[in-house]
C-alpha positions in Angstrom: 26.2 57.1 12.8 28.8 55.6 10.2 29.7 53.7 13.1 26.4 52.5 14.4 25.8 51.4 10.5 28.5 49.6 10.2 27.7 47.5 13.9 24.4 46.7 12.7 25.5 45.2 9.1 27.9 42.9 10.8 25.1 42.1 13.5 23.0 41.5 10.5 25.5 39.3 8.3 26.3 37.3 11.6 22.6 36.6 11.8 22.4 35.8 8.7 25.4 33.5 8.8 23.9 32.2 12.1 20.6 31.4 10.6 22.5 30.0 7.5 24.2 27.5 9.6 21.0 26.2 11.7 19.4 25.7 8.6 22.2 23.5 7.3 22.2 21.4 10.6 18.9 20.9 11.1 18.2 20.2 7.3 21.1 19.3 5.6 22.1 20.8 2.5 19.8 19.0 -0.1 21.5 18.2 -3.7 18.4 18.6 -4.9 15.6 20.7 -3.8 12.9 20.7 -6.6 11.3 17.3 -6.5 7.8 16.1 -8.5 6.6 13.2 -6.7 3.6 11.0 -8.6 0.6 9.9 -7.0 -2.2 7.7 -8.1 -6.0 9.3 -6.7 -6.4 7.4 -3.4 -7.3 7.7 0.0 -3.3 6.0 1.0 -1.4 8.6 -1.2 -3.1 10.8 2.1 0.9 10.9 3.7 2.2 13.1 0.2 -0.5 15.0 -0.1 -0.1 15.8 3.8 3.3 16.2 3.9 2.8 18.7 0.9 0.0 20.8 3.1 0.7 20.7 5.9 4.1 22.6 4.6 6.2 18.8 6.1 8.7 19.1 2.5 9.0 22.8 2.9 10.3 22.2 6.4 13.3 20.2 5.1 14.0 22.7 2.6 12.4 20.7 -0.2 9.8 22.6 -3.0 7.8 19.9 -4.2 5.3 19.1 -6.9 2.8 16.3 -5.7 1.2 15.1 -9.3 -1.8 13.7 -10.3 -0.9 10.5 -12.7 -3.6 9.7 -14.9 -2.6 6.9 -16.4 -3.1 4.4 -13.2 -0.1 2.5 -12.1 1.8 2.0 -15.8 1.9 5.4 -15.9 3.5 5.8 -12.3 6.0 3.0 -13.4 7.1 4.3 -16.7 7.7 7.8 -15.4 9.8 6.8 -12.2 12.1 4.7 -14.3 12.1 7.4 -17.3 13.4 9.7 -14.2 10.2 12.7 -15.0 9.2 11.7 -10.9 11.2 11.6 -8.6 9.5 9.5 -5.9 6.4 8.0 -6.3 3.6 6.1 -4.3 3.6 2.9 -5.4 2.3 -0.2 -5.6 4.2 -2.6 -2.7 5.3 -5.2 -5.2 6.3 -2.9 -8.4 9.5 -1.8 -7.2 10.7 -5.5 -6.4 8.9 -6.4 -10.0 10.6 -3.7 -12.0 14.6 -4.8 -10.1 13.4 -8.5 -11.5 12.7 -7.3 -14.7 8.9 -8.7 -15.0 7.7 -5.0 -14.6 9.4 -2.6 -16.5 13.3 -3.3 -16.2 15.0 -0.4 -13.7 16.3 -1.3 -10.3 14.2 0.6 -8.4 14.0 0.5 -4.2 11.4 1.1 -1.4 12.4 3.7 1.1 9.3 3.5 3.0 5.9 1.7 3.5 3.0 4.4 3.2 0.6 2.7 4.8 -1.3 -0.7 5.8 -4.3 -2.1 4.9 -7.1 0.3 2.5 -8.5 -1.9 -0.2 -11.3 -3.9 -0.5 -13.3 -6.2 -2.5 -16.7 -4.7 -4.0 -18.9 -6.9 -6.2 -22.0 -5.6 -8.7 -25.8 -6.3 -7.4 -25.9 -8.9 -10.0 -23.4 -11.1 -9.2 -23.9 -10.4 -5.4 -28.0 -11.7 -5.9 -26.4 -14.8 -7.5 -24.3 -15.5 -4.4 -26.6 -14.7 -2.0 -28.6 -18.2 -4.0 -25.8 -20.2 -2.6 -25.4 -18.8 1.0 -24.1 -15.2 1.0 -24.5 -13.2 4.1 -23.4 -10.2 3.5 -23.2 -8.9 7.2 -20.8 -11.7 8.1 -17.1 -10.5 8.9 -15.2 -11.8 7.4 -17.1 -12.6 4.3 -15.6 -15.7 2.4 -15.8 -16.7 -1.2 -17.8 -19.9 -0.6 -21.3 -18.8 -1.9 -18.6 -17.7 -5.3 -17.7 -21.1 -5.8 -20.8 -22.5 -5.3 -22.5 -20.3 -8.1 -19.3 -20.8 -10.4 -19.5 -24.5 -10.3 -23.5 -24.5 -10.5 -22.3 -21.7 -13.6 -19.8 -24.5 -15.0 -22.5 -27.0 -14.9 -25.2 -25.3 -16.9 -22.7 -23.8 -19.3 -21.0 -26.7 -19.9 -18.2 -26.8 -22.8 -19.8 -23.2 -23.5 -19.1 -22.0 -19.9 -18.5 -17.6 -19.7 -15.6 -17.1 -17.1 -16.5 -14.1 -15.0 -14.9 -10.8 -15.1 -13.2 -9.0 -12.6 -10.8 -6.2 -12.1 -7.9 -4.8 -10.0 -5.3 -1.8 -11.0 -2.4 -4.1 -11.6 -0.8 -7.1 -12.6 1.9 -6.8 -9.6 -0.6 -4.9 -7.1 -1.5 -6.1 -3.7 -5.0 -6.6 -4.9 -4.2 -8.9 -7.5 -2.8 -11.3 -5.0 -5.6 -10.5 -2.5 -9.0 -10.7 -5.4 -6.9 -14.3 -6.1 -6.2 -15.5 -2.3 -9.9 -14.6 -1.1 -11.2 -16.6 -4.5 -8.5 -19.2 -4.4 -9.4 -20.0 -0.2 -12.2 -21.3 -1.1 -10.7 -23.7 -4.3 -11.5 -21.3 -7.1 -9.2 -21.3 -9.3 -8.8 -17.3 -10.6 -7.0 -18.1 -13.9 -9.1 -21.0 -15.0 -12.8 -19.9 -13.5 -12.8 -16.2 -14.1 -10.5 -13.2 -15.4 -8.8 -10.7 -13.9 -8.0 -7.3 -16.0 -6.1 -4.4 -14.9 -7.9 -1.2 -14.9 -6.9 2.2 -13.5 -8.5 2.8 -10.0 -10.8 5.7 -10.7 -12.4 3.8 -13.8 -13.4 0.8 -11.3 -16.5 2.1 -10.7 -17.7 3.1 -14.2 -16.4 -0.5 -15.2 -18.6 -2.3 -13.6 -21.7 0.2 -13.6 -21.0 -0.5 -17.6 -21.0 -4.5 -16.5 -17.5 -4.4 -18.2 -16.9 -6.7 -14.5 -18.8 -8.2 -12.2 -16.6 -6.9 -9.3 -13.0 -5.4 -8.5 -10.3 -5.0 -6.0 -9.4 -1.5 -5.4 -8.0 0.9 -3.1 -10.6 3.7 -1.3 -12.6 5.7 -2.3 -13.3 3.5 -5.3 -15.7 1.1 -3.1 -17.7 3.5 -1.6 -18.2 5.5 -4.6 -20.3 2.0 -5.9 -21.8 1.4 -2.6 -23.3 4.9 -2.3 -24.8 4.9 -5.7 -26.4 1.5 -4.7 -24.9 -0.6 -7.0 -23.0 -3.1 -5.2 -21.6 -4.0 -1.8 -18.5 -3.8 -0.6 -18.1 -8.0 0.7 -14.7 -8.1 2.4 -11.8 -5.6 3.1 -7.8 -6.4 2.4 -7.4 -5.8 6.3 -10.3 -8.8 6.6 -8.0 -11.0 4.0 -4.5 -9.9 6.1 -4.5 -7.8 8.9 -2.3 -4.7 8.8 -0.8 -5.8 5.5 1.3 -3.5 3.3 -0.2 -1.7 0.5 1.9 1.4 -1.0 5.5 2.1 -0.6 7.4 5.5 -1.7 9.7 4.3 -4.4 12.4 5.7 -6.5 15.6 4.7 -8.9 18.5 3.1 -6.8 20.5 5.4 -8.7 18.6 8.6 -7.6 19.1 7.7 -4.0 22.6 6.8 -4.5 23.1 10.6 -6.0 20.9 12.2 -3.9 21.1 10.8 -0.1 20.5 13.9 1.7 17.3 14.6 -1.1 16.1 11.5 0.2 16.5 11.8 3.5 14.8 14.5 3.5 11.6 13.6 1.8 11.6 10.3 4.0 11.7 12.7 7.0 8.9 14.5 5.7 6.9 11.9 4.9 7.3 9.7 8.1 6.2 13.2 9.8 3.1 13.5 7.7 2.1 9.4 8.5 2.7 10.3 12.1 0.5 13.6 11.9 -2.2 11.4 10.1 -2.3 8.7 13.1 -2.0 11.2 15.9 -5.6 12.4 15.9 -9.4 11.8 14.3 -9.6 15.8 14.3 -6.5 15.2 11.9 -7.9 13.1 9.8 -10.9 15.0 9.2 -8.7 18.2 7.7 -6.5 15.6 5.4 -10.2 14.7 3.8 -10.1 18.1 3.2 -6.8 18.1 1.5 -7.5 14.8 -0.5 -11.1 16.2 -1.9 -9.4 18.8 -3.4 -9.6 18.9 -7.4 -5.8 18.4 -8.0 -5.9 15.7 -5.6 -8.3 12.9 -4.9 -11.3 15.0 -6.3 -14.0 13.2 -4.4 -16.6 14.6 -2.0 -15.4 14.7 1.8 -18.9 12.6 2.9 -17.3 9.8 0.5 -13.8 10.2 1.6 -14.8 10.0 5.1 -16.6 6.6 5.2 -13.1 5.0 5.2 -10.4 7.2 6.7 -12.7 8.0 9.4 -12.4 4.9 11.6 -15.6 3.4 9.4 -16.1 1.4 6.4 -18.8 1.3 4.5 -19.4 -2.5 3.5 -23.6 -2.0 2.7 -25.5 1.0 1.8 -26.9 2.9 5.0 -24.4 1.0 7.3 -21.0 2.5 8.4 -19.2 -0.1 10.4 -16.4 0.3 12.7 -13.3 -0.4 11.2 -10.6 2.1 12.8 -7.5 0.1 11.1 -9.0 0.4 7.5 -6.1 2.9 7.0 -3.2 3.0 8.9 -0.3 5.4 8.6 1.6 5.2 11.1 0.9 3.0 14.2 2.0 -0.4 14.6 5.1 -0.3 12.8 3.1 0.8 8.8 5.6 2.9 8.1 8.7 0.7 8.5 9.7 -1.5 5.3 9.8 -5.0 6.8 11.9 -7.9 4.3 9.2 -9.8 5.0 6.8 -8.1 3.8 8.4 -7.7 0.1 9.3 -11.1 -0.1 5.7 -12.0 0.9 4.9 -10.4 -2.4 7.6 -12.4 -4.2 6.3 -16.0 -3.2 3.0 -14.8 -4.9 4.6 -13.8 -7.7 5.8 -17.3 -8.0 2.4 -18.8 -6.9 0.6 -17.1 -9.4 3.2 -17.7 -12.7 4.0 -14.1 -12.9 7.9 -15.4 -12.3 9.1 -18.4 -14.5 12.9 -18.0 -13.6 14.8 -19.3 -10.0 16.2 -16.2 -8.0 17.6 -15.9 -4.3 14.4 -14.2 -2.6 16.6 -13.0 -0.3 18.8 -11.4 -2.1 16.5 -10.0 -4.6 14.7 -8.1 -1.4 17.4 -6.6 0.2 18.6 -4.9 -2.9 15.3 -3.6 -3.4 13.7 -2.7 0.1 15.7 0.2 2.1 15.5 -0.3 6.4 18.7 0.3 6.5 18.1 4.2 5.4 14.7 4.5 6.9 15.8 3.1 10.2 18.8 6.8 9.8 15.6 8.7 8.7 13.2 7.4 11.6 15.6 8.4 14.8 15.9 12.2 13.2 11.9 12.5 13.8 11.4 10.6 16.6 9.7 7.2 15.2 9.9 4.3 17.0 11.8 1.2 15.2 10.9 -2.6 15.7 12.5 -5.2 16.6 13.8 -6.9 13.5 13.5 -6.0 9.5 11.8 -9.6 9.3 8.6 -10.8 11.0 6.3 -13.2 10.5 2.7 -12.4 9.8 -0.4 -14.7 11.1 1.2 -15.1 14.2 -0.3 -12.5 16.3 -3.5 -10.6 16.9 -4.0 -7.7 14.8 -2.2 -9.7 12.0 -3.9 -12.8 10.5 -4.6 -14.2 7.7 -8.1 -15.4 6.7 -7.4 -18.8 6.2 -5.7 -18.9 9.5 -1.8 -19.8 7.2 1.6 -18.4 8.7 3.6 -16.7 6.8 7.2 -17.6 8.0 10.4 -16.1 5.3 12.8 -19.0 6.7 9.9 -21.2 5.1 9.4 -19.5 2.2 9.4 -21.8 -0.9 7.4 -24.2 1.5 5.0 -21.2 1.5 4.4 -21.4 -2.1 3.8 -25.0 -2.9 1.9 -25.2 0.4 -1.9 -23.5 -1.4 -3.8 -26.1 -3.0 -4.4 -23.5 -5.8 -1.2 -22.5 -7.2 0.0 -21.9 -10.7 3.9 -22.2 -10.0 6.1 -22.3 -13.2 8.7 -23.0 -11.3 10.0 -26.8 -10.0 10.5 -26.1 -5.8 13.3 -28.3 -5.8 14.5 -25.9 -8.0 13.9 -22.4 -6.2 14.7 -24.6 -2.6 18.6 -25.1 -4.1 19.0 -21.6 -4.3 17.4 -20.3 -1.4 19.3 -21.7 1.5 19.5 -18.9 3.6 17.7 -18.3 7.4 16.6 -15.0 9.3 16.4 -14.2 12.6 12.8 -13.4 12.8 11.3 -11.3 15.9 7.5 -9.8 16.3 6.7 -6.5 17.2 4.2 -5.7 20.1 0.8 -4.2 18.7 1.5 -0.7 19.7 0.0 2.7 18.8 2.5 5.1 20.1 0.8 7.9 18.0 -2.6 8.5 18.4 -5.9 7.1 18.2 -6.4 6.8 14.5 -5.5 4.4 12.8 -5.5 2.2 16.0 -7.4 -1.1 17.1 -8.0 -0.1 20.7 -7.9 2.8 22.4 -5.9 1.3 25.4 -2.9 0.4 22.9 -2.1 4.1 22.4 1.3 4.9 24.8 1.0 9.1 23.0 
């Protein structure tokens, strides 16, 4: 018996040390297994939340708190940089605006994007019935902001030297729908800065805001324009996705200094994350149970018929009408996930468009010290996601991906790009920013593709699952 015992303990420990070992190659051994990841309440922070439920961190040997921060996108900031989150969704341009020092001061880097398109633009019945005076068809796609000029300069005219700029919001200074509220307006000559302003306000407040008549309208991410348009107080007139198809949105961010401490941490999460986008794209059924996740209290804490009339392959623009809009939120497909140069510095030649940045930096440079490819393109071949071409595109270019005043968005012509809106609000001379920006990319596009599923996808025929 003693020596039956003592077979079966060293059958045991060699399981043990077997298991022990598979754990270590599959996983790694993370430096740092107890992570709390931030999250602002919206529809994109869906790939956390997932990767969290669907048990995605625990899979990679991570325990992770996914928090509720309710102090909108400042709060987000100032906690990632004080080092209290680890990761965070954020904002696509805060991480390179933090590195330049016009947001917070911290080098902080983008490991991955979360996700494409998701906002829109949702204006009060008031302002709405004023528009509609001067030619506003609401069921057009895509709307412009025409019929908003027109009743601003009629506005100007009766005002006079007395004239009332109108009132609008978005969730940050450094947020993509900052730059998208401005380039809808500024497409049709108004100029943002001079004929209205535009305040920050933390997403979930949007709503009440303007119900208050605090604004006449916002840019925001879901399900902060549905929530208005199912109360029957406004519409929502255009999306982000009608202003820029497949743009970027969110990115997971953290200190360069983290990442450099922790690589296998980081990994890790990235694998866990790129997992849950890929789980979120693969099926509608899918996307149902993540409402399900994202209406919970400590989460999103809306109602699932609310959260489903945008991450359901709809949108709702107008009360009582759901259009189809499958590529309102994308996770996955096409190439959302990947962290393209481009698409940061995209966000940088606004920054200079709209004054936020008054001093001459290489773009280049700045972008590839703050967006990570290079560590998502290690992360992506461990779970099977499918890399493009190049870490620089252009956008406007192809179908799927244009812009709503037909421009192209080339990065071997970027300080062209700037000066090249007749609306711009540059501090900067070009001459100037064209001295130190000298450099060229090899550009290549990327086939529309959805290699993971239906959702999130334009066409059904695109899908190679």
């Amino acid at each position: 018996m003693k020596f039956k015992g003592e077979v079966m303990l060293k059958t045991l420990v060699k399981i043990s040390l077997g298991l022990s070992l598979v754990s270590s190659t599959v996983f790694g051994v993370v430096e740092k297994p107890n992570l709390k990841i931030g999250f602002i309440a919206l529809t994109d922070s869906a790939p956390l939340i997932v990767a969290k439920e669907k048990g995605f961190f625990k899979k990679y040997g991570l325990n992770v708190h996914v928090a509720k921060e309710g102090g909108g996108w400042p709060g987000i900031q100032q906690k990632v940089i004080s080092g209290e989150y680890d990761f965070s969704h954020a904002l696509a341009g805060m991480p390179i605006a933090a590195t330049l020092g016009v947001n917070g001061k911290a080098h902080l880097q983008a490991l991955l994007s979360l996700d494409f398109n998701g906002n829109a633009i949702t204006f009060g019945n008031n302002i709405i019935n004023q528009m509609e005076k001067h030619g506003l068809d609401k069921s057009i796609r895509p709307v412009s902001s025409d019929s908003l000029k027109k009743y601003i300069d009629e506005k100007r005219k009766m005002e006079g030297t007395k004239y009332q700029p109108l009132s609008f919001g978005m969730v940050h200074p450094f947020s993509t729908h900052n730059y998208e509220l401005r380039y809808w307006m500024a497409s049709s000559g108004i100029k943002p800065d001079r004929d209205s302003t535009i305040k920050p306000f933390p997403p979930p407040t949007m709503p009440s805001n303007l119900i208050a008549g605090n604004i006449e309208g916002y840019c925001v991410g879901e399900p902060w324009n549905s929530r208005i348009v199912l109360k029957g107080k406004g519409s929502a007139l255009v999306t982000n996705y009608d202003i820029w198809n497949n743009n970027p949105e969110k990115v997971l961010q953290a200190r360069a200094d983290f990442i450099k401490k922790y690589p296998k941490t980081t990994k890790a999460v990235m694998k866990a994350v790129i997992e849950a986008q890929m789980w979120l794209d693969a099926s509608w059924e899918n996307r149902e149970e993540a409402i399900g996740f994202l209406a919970k209290r400590n989460y999103v804490n809306a109602p699932k018929s609310v959260l489903r009339k945008s991450m359901s392959g709809t949108f709702l623009y107008n009360k009582g009408v759901d259009s189809s809009n499958p590529m309102f939120n994308v996770f996955a497909n096409y190439y959302a996930a990947y962290p393209f140069y481009s698409h940061g510095m995209w966000f940088m030649t606004q920054m200079y468009r709209w004054g936020q940045l008054d001093k001459v930096v290489n773009m280049k440079e700045i972008v590839e010290k703050v967006y990570r490819p290079d560590l998502f393109e290690e992360a992506a071949k461990e779970v099977g996601y499918l890399l493009p071409p190049s870490a620089w595109k252009k956008d406007g270019v192809d179908e799927y991906n244009k812009f709503i005043d037909g421009k192209v968005w080339d990065p071997n012509k970027a300080v062209d790009y700037i000066y090249s809106f007749n609306v711009n609000n540059s501090k900067v001379k070009k001459e100037n920013l064209a001295a130190v920006n000298k450099w060229s990319v090899e550009t290549k596009q990327p086939t529309y593709t959805c290699p993971y599923g239906p959702a999130g996808c334009a066409d059904p025929k695109y899908v190679t699952k």
